[in-house]
C-alpha positions, 0 to 999 in steps of 0.5 A: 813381812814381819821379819822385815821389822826389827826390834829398834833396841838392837840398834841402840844404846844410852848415853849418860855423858854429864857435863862435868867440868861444866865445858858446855854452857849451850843449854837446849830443849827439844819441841813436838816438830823434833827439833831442838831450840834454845831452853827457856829454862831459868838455870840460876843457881842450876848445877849444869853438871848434872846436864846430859852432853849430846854429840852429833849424830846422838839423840835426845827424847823427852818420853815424860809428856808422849800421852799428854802431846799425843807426839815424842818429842825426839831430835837427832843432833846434827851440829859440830859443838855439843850441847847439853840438855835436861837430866830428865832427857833420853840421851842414845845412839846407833851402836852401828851406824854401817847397819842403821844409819841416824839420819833415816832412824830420824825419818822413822821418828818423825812419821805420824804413824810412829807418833801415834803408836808411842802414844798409843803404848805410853802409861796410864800416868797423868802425863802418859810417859814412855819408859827405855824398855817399851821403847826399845820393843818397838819394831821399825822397817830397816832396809837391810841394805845401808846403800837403801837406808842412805838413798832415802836419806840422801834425798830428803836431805836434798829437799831439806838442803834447797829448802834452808838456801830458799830460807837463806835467800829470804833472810837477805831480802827481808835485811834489805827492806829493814836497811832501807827503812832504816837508811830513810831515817838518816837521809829523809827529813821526818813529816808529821803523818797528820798532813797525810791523812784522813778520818773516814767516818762512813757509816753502813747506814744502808746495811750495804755491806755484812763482810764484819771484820776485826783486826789482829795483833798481827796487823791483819784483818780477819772475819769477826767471830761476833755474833750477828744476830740483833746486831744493828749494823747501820752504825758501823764504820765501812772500811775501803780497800787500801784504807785502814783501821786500828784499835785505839786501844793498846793495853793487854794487847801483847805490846802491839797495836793492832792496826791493819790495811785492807787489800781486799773487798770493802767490810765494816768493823765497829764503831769504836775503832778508827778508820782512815785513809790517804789523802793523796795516794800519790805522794804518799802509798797506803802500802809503804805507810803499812810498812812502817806501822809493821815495824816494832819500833812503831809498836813500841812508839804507840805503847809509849804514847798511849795514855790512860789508866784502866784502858791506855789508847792511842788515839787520833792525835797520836797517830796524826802526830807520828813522824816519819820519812816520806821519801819520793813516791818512786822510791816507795814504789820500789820499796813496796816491790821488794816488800812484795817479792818478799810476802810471795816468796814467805808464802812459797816458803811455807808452801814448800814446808808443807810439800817436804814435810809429808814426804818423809813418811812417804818415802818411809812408806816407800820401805815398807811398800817394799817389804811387802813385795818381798815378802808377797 
C-alpha cells in the first residue's frame, strides 16, 4: 500500500514571481477554509513590489501559524486575472499537471486528516510553522491514472458548481425583498409606528413560564445563559408569540439594536427590556415590521436617535416615533412570503454546505480505499 503514496515534493515547485512594475494591485490573503478573500491589510506606504504574484492553477500557503490554527491555511487559485499575496506566503505549482492534476492535489489539501498530520509535524515554535522541506516529505494517494484523478475532480466540481447557482439564485431574491422595501419608500406615505403599537407589561407573576430568553445583536432570540438559581422570576416580562422585545440600549452593541420577534412558544426576558405588540394585526404584520427592523438603515437610525452619556438608549418614544411605509396588508403578505421562501432556501443553502463539504474526503477516501485492494 505504501508505494501507492507518494512524496507530494515530486509534483512541485516554487514559484518567487514578485509583482514588479506593481501591474497588480489585487491584494488577497488566504482563510483556514482554504480560500482566498480580499486582505484587510493596511498597505500604506507598503512596496507591493515585493509582493508574490499568484496565477491560476498556482497555490499560495500560509505555513507560519499551522500549530497555533491546528489547519494550513493553502488555496489554490482558480481566477483568470492574478493576484498578489504576502512575501511571507508559499507560492508553488504542478510541475506536470498530465501526472497530479491541481484540482484533486486541492481536495487532498482540504482533508481534515491532512490537517491533522501538518499540524502534527509543525515546529516547536510559538506559532508552530512548517518549513518547504517537511512539507515536500508528506506522502499523499495519487492515482496513477490522471483520467482517475480528473473523475474525482469532476465530480466535486459539479457539486461544487450546482451549489454556487443555488447561492446565485438566492442572491436574486434577496435583491427583490431589498427592491421592494426600498420602491415602498418612494410609492407609500411614511406612518408614525406608535399608532401601530402597544406596550405589553405582562409580568410572570404566577412563575408560569421559566422558558427565560435574551436577545442578539443578530435580532434573534436565544436561551439566557444566566443563572436561575435565587432568581425571582415573578418580575419578569412574558413575551408572546409574534410579539416583540428589544434592548433599549444601543451603546457597545456592534452599531445594532437588538431587537427580535418571537415565533415560537411564549418566554420571559428581564425587566429592564421592553416588549410589545401590534395592535391590530390585520393592517399591520408583526413579520413585515420585523423586516424593517432587520434592515441596516434601521440600525443606524436607532444608533443616531439614541441618547444618553455612560449608556445611549433608545427608548419607547424613539421607537414610537419611527416612520415607515405601511402599505396594504396583501401587499405585506406577499412580501413576508418571498422573505420566507428566502429564509427556507439560506437554511438549505447551508444545509447543502454542510452535505458537500465531508464529501471531499470521502471521495479522497474512495482513493485510498482502492489502493488497498490493489495492494491486498
Amino acid at each position: 500500500m505504501k508505494s501507492n503514496f507518494k512524496r507530494i515534493g515530486n509534483y512541485l515547485q516554487l514559484v518567487d514571481e514578485r509583482n514588479t512594475g506593481l501591474k497588480i494591485t489585487r491584494l488577497l490573503g488566504i482563510n483556514i477554509t482554504k480560500n482566498f478573500m480580499p486582505s484587510v491589510a493596511n498597505t500604506s506606504g507598503v512596496d507591493l513590489s515585493r509582493y508574490k504574484t499568484v496565477k491560476k492553477d498556482r497555490f499560495a500557503c500560509n505555513i507560519m501559524h499551522v500549530g497555533r490554527d491546528e489547519k494550513l491555511p493553502i488555496a489554490l487559485y482558480a481566477e483568470d486575472e492574478p493576484a498578489i499575496v504576502s512575501p511571507a506566503y508559499m507560492t508553488f505549482e504542478v510541475i506536470n499537471t498530465q501526472e497530479l492534476l491541481p484540482e484533486y492535489l486541492m481536495m487532498i489539501f482540504q482533508r481534515a486528516e491532512f490537517d491533522r498530520f501538518t499540524w502534527f509535524v509543525s515546529d516547536s515554535s510559538v506559532r508552530g510553522g512548517l518549513d518547504w522541506e517537511r512539507f515536500c516529505e508528506i506522502e499523499i494517494p495519487i492515482p496513477d491514472d490522471i483520467k482517475e484523478q480528473k473523475l474525482f475532480v469532476e465530480i466535486y466540481s459539479k457539486l461544487l458548481t450546482n451549489q454556487a447557482c443555488y447561492d446565485n439564485s438566492l442572491n436574486d431574491l434577496e435583491l427583490i425583498c431589498d427592491s421592494f422595501m426600498e420602491s415602498l419608500l418612494q410609492t407609500e406615505v411614511p406612518k408614525v409606528l406608535g399608532s401601530y403599537i402597544k406596550q405589553s407589561e405582562e409580568y410572570n407573576s404566577n412563575y408560569t413560564i421559566k422558558n427565560l430568553l435574551g436577545i442578539s445583536v443578530e435580532k434573534k432570540f436565544f436561551p439566557s445563559k444566566t443563572k436561575q438559581e435565587g432568581i425571582d422570576f415573578r418580575s419578569y416580562k412574558i413575551v408572546r408569540k409574534r410579539q416583540f422585545g428589544y434592548v433599549t440600549v444601543t451603546s457597545r452593541n456592534g452599531e445594532k439594536i437588538s431587537i427580535a420577534l418571537l415565533e415560537e412558544s411564549d418566554g420571559i426576558v428581564s425587566s429592564t427590556y421592553l416588549v410589545f405588540d401590534i395592535i391590530d394585526k390585520d393592517v399591520l404584520l408583526p413579520e413585515f415590521l420585523f423586516l424593517w427592523f432587520k434592515r441596516p438603515e434601521f440600525d443606524r437610525y436607532a444608533r443616531y436617535h439614541s441618547w444618553g452619556s455612560a449608556r445611549e438608549t433608545f427608548d419607547w418614544t424613539d421607537m414610537c416615533n419611527v416612520k415607515l411605509p405601511i402599505p396594504d396588508v396583501e401587499i405585506q403578505k406577499s412580501i413576508v412570503a418571498i422573505h420566507h421562501t428566502l429564509e427556507t432556501r439560506k437554511r438549505l443553502n447551508n444545509k447543502l454546505k454542510n452535505l458537500i463539504a465531508p464529501l471531499c474526503p470521502i471521495l479522497v477516501k474512495g482513493v485510498i480505499g482502492n489502493f488497498k485492494l490493489v495492494t491486498s
